[in-house]
N, C-alpha and C positions, 0 to 999 in steps of 0.2 A: 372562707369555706362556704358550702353551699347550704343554702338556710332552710330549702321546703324536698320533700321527697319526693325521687325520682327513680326511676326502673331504667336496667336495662338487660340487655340481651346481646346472646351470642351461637353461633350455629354448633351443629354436632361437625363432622370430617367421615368421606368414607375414602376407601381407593378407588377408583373406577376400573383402572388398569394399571398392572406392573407389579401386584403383587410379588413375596418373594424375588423375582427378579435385580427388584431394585436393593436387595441385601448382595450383589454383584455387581452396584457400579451399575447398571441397565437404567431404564425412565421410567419413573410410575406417575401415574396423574390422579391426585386427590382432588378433591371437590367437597364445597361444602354441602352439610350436608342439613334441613329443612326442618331439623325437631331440633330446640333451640332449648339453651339456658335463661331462664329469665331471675334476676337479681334486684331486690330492691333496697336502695340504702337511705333510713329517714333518719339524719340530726335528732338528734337527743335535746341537746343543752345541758348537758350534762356529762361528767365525766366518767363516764362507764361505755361501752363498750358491748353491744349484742349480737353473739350471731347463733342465726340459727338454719342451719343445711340439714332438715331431715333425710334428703337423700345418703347422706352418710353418716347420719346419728351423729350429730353433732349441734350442742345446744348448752352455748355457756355465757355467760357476763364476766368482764374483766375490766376492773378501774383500768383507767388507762396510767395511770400513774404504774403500774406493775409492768408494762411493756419497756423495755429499754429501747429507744431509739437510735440507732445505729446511721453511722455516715455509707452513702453509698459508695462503696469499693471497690467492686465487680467479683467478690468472691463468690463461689457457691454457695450458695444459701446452707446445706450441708454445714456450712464451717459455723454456724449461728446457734446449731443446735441446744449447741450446751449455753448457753446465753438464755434458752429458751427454756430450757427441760425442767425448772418449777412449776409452767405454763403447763408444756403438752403432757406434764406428768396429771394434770386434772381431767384425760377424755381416754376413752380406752386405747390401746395403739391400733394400729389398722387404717385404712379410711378418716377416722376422725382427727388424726394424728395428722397426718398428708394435708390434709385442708386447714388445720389449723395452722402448721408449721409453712405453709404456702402462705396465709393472711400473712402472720407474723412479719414472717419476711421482706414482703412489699409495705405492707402498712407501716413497720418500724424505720424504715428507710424514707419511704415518700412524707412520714409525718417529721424525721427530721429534718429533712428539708424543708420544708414548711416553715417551721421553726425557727429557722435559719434568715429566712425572709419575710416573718411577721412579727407583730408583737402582740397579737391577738394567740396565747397559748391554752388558754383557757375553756372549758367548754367544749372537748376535745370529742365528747361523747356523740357515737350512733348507734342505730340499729341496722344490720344486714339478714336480708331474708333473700333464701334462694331456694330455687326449684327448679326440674331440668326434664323435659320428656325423653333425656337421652338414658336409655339401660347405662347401669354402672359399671365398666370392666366389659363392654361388651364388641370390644373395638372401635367406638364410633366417635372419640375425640370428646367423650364428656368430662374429662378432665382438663383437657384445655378451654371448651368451652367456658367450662367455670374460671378457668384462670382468667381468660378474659375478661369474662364480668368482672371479675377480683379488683384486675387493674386499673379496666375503664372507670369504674365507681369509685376507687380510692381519687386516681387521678382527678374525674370529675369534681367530686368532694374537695379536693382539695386545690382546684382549681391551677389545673395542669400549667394554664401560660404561661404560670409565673413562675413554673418548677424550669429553669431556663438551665439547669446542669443534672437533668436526673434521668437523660439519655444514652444511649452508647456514645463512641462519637462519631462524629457526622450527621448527629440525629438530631435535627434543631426544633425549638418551642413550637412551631409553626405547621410541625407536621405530628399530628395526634397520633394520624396510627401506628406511625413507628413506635412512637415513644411506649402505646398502650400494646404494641406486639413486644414491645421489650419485655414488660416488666408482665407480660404474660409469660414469655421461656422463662426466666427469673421463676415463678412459681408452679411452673414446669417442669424446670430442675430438682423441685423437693419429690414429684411423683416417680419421676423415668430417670433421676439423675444425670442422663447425657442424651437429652432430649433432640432429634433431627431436625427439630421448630417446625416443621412441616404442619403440623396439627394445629398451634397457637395460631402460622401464618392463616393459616382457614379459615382459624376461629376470627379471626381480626379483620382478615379483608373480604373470606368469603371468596366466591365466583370460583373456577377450578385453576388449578398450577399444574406446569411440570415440574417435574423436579428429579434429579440426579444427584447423587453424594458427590459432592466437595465442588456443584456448580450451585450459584446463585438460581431459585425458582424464577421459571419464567410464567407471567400470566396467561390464563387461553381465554381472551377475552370476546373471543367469537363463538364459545359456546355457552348460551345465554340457559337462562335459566331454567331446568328439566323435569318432567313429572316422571317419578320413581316410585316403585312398590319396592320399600325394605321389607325384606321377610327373614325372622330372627328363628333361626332353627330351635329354640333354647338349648342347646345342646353345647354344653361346658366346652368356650372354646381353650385350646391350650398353643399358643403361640412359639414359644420357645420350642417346643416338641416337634411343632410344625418343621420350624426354620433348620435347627437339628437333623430332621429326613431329608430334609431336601439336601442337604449338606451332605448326610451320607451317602444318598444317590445319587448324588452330581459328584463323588469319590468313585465308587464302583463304578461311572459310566458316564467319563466324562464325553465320550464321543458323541453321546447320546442328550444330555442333559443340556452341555454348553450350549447347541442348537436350539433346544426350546426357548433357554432363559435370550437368547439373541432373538427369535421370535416375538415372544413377549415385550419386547425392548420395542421389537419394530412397530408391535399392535400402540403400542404408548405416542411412538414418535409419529407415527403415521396420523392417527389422532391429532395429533400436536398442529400437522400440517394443514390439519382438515378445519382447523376449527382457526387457523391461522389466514385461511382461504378465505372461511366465511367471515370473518370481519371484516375483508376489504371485498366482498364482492355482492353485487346488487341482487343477485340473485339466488338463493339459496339451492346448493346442491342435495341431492336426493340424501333423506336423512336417513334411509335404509342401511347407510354407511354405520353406523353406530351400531345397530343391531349385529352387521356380521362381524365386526371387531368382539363384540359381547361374545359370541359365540365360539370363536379364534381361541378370545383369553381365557374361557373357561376350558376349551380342552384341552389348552398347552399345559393348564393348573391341574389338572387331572393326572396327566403323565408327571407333573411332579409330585404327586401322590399325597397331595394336600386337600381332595375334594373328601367327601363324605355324603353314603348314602341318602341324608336328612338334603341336603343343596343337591345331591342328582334329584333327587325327589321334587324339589323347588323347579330347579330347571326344566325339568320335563313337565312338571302342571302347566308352569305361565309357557311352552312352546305349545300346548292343545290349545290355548288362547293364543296366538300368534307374538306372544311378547319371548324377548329374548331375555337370560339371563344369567347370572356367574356368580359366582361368591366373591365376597369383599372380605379384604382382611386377608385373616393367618389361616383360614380355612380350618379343617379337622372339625368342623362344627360353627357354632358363628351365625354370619349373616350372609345371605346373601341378596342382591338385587337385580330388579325385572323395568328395563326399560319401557317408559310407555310411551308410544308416538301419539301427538295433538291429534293424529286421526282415528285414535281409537275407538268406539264410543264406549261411552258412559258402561252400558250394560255389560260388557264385556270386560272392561275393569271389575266392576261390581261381581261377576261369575267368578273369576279369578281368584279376587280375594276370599272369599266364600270356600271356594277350592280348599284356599292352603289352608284358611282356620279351619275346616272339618278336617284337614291332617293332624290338626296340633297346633298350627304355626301361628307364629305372631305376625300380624302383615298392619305396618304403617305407610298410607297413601301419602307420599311426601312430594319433595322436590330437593334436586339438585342444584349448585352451584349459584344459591341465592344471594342475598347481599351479607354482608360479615358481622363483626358488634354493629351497637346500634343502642342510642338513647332515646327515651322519653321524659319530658319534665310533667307534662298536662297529665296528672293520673285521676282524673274525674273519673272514667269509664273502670281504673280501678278501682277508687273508692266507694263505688258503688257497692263492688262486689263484697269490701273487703268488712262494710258497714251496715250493711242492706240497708243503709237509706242516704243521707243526704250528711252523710257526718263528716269531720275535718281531721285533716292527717294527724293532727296531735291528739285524735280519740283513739288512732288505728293504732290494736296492739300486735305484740310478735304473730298470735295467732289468728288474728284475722289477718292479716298480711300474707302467710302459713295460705290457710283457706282462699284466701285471691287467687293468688299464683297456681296452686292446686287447679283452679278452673281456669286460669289462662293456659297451664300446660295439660290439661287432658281437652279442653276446646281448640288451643291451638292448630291452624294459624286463623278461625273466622274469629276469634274472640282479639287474639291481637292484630285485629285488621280495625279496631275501632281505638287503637291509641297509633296520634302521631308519633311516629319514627323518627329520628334523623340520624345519618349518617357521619356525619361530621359536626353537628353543635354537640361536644363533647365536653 
């Protein structure tokens, strides 16, 4: 198991295009999305057990002797519950229920395996601290995000190579990310039940995917990494309600509706081809292409009558600035996002965002389709934060840990530009 504390991370997911449509079989293309989860898990030496996710009120210690460890099955996590429910009966239900009932799940599993192949049982205890600049429930994959950290950091911890049967099959020792996209949908499964993986795949590899129901995600490897304005209407999105109208108006009219969601499919695919161009070709075509698909997908989403006054309102500030934009997601409220071309300048972002906050709006200067989880072992540049001085991780407590993360995710990303990444020493 791993001896000194280590962080890691994992992205938020938006849709770019495809919304709606792809609850028909259509293409939608996610991407990840640049406000990240960051997770940090430090060995105890002891057999206890800490975790603490203020983002969903969730703050307990549990001997680890109370966890029953479980062989890996492939059941839904679901089926464990009651195995568990002296556990999740100590955190309110809601949110804190979901996350704990996710740990559970992986950690009960990955640590009998373990088990299994050591004789070092002892001493089982850590601490995990997490934070997420992702809105919760706000369609942006901060649920999977977290899943990932979940996985990567048990895995980590418990020093993945050696888990040589704790994959689907097909999935061998030698390929982390599958293994840690696995047992991300695994904890997955406790938030969405019958989760598309689409969100975990983001969270895990990052960079943008197509993707269509019942075909394997294909990568778009040629559309490299994007500067995006999120702008979060706070405006209560409600999903289901969404999907429901459009269902009813694509009944009343299907002559009318069929044609849009086939349009939409095409803005996806089209996309798909464009960005399949630019990886094999020397010269970059005119990227004004982006912007008029942006504009395409927002008003095919319109006539399915899932935009909302707060995202017309979005859309038409960042087009007085020349940026194009659309809502992401379930629409009716939500988020939505405002391309920005590398030729834009500065000021002119700068006015923009300016714009939307004297609307009300929340606007995060992010990026698109960056890289996926990711670890750090070298946490000097955090313990700095998390110590104010020159202290050692076995002085670092839950709350100053709490307090670190806190200034990596509201500095993020020039604050985590000062710890090494890797994307693969996992």
């Amino acid at each position: 198991m791993a001896g000194e504390p280590f962080i890691v991370s994992a992205p938020g997911k938006v849709i770019l295009f495809g919304e709606h449509a792809v609850v028909y079989g259509k293409a939608a293309v996610a991407a990840s999305l640049d406000l990240r989860t960051y997770m940090v898990l430090e060995p105890l030496g002891t057999d206890t057990i800490e975790l603490r996710f203020p983002d969903v009120d969730l703050d307990l210690a549990l001997p680890t002797c109370d966890i029953p460890l479980l062989a890996a099955d492939g059941q839904h996590p679901t089926a464990y519950e009651a195995q568990f429910a002296p556990l999740l009966a100590l955190v309110p239900t809601g949110p804190p229920t979901a996350a704990l009932l996710a740990f559970l799940c992986i950690y009960s599993q990955i640590a009998h395996q373990h088990e299994t192949q050591t004789t070092h049982t002892s001493n089982r205890g850590f601490r995990i601290v997490a934070r997420s600049a992702l809105p919760v429930g706000a369609g942006l994959g901060s649920s999977a995000s977290f899943s990932a950290c979940l996985a990567t950091a048990l895995l980590k911890h418990f020093d993945f190579p050696r888990l040589t049967s704790l994959g689907p099959a097909g999935v061998a020792n030698n390929e982390p990310l599958a293994l840690i996209n696995h047992w991300a949908f695994v904890a997955e499964q406790v938030t969405h039940g019958q989760p598309s993986g689409i969100d975990n795949a983001i969270a895990v590899y990052g960079g943008a995917k197509l993707y269509r129901k019942g075909q394997p995600m294909r990568d778009l490897g040629g559309f490299g990494a994007q500067r995006f304005l999120l702008v979060d209407t706070t405006v209560p999105k409600n999903t289901k309600r969404m999907v429901a109208g459009v269902a009813d108006r694509r009944q009343k009219f299907p002559l009318v509706i069929d044609p849009v969601l086939d349009a939409i499919d095409g803005i996806a695919s089209d996309f798909a081809q464009w960005t399949t161009a630019q990886a094999t070709s020397a010269v970059s075509s005119p990227s004004g292409r982006i912007a008029e698909l942006i504009a395409f997908n927002q008003q095919l989403l319109r006539l399915l009558g899932v935009s909302h006054p707060s995202l017309e309102g979005i859309c038409t500030t960042a087009a007085q600035y020349g940026l194009a934009a659309k809502l992401t997601g379930g629409g009716g409220g939500g988020c939505a996002l405002a391309w920005v071309p590398v030729t834009t300048p500065q000021q002119v972002i700068s006015n923009v965002q300016q714009a939307l906050v004297d609307q009300g709006y929340t606007c995060y200067d992010t990026g698109l389709a960056g890289p996926g989880v990711q670890a750090c072992d070298d946490l000097t540049p955090l313990l700095a934060l998390a110590t104010d001085c020159d202290g050692t991780p076995s002085l670092v407590t839950a709350t100053a840990w709490d307090a670190a993360l806190e200034q990596l995710v509201t500095k993020s990303p020039d604050l985590a530009s000062t710890l090494t990444w890797s994307m693969f020493k996992l």
